[in-house]
VOVEX-780803 format. One record per atom (N, C-alpha, C): residue in one letter; x, y, z. Coordinates in steps of 0.2 Angstrom, whole numbers, plus 2048, in hexadecimal, padded with zeros to 3 digits. Atoms other than C-alpha are relative to their C-alpha. Last residue first. Example, Ala and Ser with C-alpha at 12.3 -4.5 7.8 and 13.67 -1.06 7.14 Angstrom:
2
S7FC7FA7FFS8447FB824S7FC805803A8047FA800A83E7EA827A804806800
//
This chain:
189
X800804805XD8D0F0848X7FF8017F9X7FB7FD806XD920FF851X7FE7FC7FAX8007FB806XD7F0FE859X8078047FEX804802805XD820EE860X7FD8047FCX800802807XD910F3867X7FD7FD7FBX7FE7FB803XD88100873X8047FC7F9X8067FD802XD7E0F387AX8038047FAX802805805XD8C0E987DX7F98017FCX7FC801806XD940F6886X7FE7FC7FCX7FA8057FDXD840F9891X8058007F8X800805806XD7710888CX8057FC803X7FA801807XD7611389BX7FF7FA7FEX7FC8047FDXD641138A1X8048007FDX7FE803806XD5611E89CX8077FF805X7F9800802XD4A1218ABX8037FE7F9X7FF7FA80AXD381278A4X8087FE803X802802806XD311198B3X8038047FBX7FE805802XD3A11F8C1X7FE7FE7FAX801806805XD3112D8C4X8027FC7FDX7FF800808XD371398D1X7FD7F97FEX8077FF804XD2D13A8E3X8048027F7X7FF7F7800XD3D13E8EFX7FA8007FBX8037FD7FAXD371298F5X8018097FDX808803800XD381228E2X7FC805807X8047FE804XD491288E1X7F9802801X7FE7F97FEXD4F1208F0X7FF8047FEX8058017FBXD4710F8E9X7FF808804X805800800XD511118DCX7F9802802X7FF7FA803XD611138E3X7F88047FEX8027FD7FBXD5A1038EDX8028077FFX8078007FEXD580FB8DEX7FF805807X8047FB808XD680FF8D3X7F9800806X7FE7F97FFXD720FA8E4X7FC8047FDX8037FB7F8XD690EB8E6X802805801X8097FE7FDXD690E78D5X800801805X8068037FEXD7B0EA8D2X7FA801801X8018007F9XD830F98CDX7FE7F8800X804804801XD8A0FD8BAX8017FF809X8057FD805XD9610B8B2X7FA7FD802X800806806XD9E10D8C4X7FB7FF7FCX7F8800801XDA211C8CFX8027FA7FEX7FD8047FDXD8E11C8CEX8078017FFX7F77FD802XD8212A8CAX8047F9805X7FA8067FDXD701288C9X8047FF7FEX7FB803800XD6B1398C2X8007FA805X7FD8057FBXD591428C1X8067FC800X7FC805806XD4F1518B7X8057FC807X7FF801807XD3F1588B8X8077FC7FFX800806802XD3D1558CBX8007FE7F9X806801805XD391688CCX8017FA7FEX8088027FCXD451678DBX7FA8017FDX8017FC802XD5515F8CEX7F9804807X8067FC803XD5C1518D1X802807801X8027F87FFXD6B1488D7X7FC8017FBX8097FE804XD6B1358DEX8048077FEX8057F77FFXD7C12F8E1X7FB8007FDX8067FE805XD8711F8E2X7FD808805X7FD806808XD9B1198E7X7F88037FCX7FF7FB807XD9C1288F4X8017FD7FDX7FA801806XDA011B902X7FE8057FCX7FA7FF7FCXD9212090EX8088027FEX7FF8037FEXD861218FDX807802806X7F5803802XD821328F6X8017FB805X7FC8067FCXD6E1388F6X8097FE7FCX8058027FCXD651478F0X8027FA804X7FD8077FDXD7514F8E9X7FA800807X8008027F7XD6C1608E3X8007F8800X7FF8057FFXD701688D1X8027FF80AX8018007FAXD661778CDX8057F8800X8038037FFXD6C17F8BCX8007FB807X8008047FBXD7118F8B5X7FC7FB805X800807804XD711978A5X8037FC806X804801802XD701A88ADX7FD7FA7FFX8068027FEXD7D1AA8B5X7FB7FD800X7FD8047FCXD891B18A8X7FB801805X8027FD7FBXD801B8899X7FF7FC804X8017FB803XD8D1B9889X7F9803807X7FB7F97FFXD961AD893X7FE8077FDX7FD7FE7F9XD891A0898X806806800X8067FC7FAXD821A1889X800800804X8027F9801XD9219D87FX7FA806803X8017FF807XD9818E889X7FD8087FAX7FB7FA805XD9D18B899X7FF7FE7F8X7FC802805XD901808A4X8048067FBX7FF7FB805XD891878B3X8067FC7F9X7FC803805XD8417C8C1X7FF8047FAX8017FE807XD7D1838D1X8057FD7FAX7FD7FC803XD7E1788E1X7FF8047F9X8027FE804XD741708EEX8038057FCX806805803XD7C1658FAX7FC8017FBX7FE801806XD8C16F8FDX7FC7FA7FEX804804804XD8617D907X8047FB7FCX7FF8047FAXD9418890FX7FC7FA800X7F78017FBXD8F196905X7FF7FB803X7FF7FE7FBXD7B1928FDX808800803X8057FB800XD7B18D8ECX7FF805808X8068007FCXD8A1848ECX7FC8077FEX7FF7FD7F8XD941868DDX7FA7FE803X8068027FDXD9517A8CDX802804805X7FF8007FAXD9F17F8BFX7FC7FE804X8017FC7FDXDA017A8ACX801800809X7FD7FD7FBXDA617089FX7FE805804X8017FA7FFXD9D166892X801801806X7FD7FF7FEXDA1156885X7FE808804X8027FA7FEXD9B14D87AX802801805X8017FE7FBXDA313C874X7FE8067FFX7FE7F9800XD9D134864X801802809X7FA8017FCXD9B121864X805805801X7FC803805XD8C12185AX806801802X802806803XD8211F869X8048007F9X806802805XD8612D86FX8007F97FEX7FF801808XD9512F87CX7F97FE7FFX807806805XD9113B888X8047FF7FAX7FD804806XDA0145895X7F97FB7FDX805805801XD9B1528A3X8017FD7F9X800804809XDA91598A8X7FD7FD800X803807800XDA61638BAX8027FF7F6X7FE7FF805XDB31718C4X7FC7F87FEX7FE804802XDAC1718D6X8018017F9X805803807XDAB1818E1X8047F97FCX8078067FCXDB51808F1X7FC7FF7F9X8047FD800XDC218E8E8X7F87FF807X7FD7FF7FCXDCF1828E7X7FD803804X7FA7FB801XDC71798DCX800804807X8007FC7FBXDBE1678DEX805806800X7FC7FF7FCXDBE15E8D1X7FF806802X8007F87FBXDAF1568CAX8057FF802X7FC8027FCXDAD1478B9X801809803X7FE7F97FFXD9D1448B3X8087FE804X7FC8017F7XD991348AAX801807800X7FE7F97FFXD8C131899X8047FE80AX7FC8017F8XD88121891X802808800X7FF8087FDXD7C120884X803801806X7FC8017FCXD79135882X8007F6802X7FB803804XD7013B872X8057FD805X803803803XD6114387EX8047FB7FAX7FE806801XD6D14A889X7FD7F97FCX7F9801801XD6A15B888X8047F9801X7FE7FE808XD58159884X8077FF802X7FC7F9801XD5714F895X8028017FDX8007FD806XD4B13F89AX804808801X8077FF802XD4F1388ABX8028047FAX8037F97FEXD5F1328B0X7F98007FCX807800802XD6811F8B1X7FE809800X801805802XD7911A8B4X7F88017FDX8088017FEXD821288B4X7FD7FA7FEX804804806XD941258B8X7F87FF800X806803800XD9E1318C4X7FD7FC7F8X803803806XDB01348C2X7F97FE805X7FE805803XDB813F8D0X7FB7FD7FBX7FC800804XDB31498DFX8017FA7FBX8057FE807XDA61468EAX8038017FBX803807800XDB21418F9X7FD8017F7X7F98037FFXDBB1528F8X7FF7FA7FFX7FF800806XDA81598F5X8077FE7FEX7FA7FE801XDA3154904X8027FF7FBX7FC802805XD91156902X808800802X7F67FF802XD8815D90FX8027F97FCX7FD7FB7FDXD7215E912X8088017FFX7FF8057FBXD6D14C909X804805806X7F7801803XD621548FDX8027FE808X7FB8007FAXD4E153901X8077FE7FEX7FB8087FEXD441558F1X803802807X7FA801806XD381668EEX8047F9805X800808805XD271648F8X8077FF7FCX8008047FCXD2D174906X7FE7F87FDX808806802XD3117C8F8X8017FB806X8048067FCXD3F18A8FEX7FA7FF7FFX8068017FDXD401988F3X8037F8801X7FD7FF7FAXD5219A8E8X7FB800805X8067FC7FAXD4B1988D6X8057FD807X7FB7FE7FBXD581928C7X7FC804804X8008037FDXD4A18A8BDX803801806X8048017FFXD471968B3X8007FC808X8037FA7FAXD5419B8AFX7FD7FF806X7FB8027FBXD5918A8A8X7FF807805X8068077FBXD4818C8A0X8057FF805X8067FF7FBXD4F19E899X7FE7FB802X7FC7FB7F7XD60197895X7FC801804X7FE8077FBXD5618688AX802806805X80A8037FCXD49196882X8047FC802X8037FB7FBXD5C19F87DX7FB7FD803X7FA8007FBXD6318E875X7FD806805X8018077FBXD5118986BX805803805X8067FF7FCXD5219C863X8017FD807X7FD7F77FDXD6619C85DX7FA800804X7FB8027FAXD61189858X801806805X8048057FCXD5318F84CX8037FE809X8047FC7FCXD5D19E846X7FC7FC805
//
C-alpha cells in the first residue's frame, strides 16, 4: 500500500512539474535539436541526485527517431550489483516544430491507467557541433545529465561541460558520476 502511495505522489510531482509558462530565469536550451543527428546511444556521465535512479552506477539512453518525428527512448541502469534496469517511453516536442524542449513519458502502468500525466520536462541545454556531448536539464534545475557518445570524456571535455553547467546556474557539486569499470569490479569482489 506504501508503494501504491509513494508511486501516485512521484505522478503528481511529475505533474507538477509538467508547467507550460515561460520563466524568463529557467535555463537557456540550445533552440533546434536535429534529432536525426541526436539519435542513438548516449552515455551519462554524470547527473544530479534522482529517486529513479538512485541504484544507478552506469546508466545510457538509447533514441530513435520514429516516423512520426517524436523520439522512441530506452533508458538502460545497471546497479552496482550488476543488475540491468530498464524503462521505455516517448519524448515529443513540447511546442510542434520545436525540438529543443521535449516531454518524456515513460510506459509503464501510471502512464497508462492516466496517460499524460506522468510527464517529464527534458530540455537539451547544450549538444556539441559533432553530437559526441550533451547538457539536459530540467527548468527547476532539479535534475541534470551530462551525456557523452562515450562512457568517459577527457578533462577538457568533462571541464568545459562543466563549466556550461555552472553558467545555466546548476549545481555541480551534488553531481554523481558514473562509476568506472574498475569501480564496478571492486564491488563484484
Amino acid at each position: 500500500m506504501m508503494r501504491l502511495v509513494f508511486v501516485l505522489l512521484a505522478g503528481l510531482v511529475l505533474a507538477g512539474c509538467a508547467t507550460s509558462g515561460e520563466d524568463p530565469l529557467a535555463p537557456k536550451t540550445v533552440n533546434s535539436v536535429n534529432l536525426k543527428r541526436y539519435q542513438g546511444t548516449w552515455y551519462e556521465l554524470a547527473r544530479l541526485p534522482m529517486y529513479f535512479q538512485r541504484n544507478c552506477a552506469q546508466s545510457e539512453a538509447h533514441y530513435t527517431l520514429k516516423p512520426d518525428g517524436n523520439m522512441g527512448v530506452l533508458n538502460r541502469c545497471l546497479t552496482s550489483d550488476w543488475q540491468w534496469e530498464e524503462a521505455r517511453g516517448t519524448a515529443t516536442p513540447q511546442v510542434p516544430g520545436k525540438t529543443d524542449k521535449l516531454w518524456v513519458e515513460f510506459d509503464n502502468w501510471f502512464s497508462r491507467i492516466v496517460p499524460g500525466v506522468a510527464k517529464g520536462q527534458y530540455w537539451v541545454l547544450y549538444v556539441s557541433d559533432d553530437y559526441k556531448t550533451a547538457i539536459v536539464g530540467d527548468p527547476s534545475r532539479r535534475y541534470m545529465w551530462l551525456l557523452s557518445r562515450t562512457p568517459t570524456v577527457n578533462s577538457v571535455v568533462r571541464e568545459e561541460l562543466l563549466s556550461i553547467a555552472r553558467q545555466q546556474g546548476y549545481d555541480t557539486t551534488r553531481l554523481i558520476w558514473r562509476a568506472s569499470d574498475r569501480q564496478m569490479a571492486k564491488t563484484s569482489d
